[in-house]
C-alpha positions in Angstrom: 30.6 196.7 75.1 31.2 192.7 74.5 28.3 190.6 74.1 29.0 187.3 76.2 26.7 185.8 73.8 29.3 186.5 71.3 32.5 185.4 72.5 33.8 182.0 72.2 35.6 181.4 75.5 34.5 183.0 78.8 34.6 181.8 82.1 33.0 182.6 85.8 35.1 182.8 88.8 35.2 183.6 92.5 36.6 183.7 95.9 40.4 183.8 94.5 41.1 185.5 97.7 44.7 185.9 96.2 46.9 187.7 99.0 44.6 187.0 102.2 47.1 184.4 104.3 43.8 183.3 106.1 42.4 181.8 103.9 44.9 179.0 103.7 43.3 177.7 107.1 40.0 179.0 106.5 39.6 177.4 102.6 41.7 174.4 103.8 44.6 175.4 101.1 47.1 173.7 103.1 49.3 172.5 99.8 51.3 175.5 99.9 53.7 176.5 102.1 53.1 180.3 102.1 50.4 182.6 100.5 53.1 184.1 98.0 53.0 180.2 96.4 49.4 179.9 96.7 49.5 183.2 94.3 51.7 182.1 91.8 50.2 178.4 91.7 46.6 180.2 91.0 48.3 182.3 88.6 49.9 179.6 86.5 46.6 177.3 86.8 44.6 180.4 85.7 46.9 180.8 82.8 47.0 177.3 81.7 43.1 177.5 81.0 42.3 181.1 80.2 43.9 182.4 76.9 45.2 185.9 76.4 41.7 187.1 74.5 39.4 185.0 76.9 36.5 186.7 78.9 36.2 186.3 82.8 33.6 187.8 85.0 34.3 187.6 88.6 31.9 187.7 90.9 33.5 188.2 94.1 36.7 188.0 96.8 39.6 188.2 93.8 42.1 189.6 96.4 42.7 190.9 99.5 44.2 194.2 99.0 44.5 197.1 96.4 48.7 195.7 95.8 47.9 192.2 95.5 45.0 192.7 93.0 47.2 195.4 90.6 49.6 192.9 90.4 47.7 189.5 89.7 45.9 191.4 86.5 49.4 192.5 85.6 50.1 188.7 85.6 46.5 186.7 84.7 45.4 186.0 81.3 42.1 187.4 79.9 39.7 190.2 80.0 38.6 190.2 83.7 35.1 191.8 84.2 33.9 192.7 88.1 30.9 192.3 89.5 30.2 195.8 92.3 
């Protein structure tokens, strides 16, 4: 097991909510068009800041459903830990 004490980049996230189309109105995300662009814009932001061997523990609400999810860690950059 990884010792967060020992990496040199990691990172804390929540509340991605990838997939879930209400939370456009709900989080006021009202910059994109449709929920599939609001995906690939938090993909490519997530990317630009989290390298391929970066740690991420994610505390909560990454996506909506079981599809959505498979296919943003297919996607993301780093080693994504979750939080039960």
């Amino acid at each position: 097991m990884t010792q967060l004490d020992q990496l040199d980049d990691f990172y804390i996230t929540s509340d991605l909510w990838l997939g879930r189309s209400q939370i456009m109105e709900i989080g006021k995300r009202t910059r994109w068009s449709s929920i599939e662009k609001m995906n690939q814009a938090l993909i490519r932001s997530w990317n630009k800041v989290v390298g391929p061997e970066d740690h991420i523990v994610c505390l909560g609400n990454f996506a909506w459903d079981p599809m959505t999810a498979r296919n943003a860690l297919d996607r993301l950059n780093g080693h994504i830990y979750f939080l039960k």
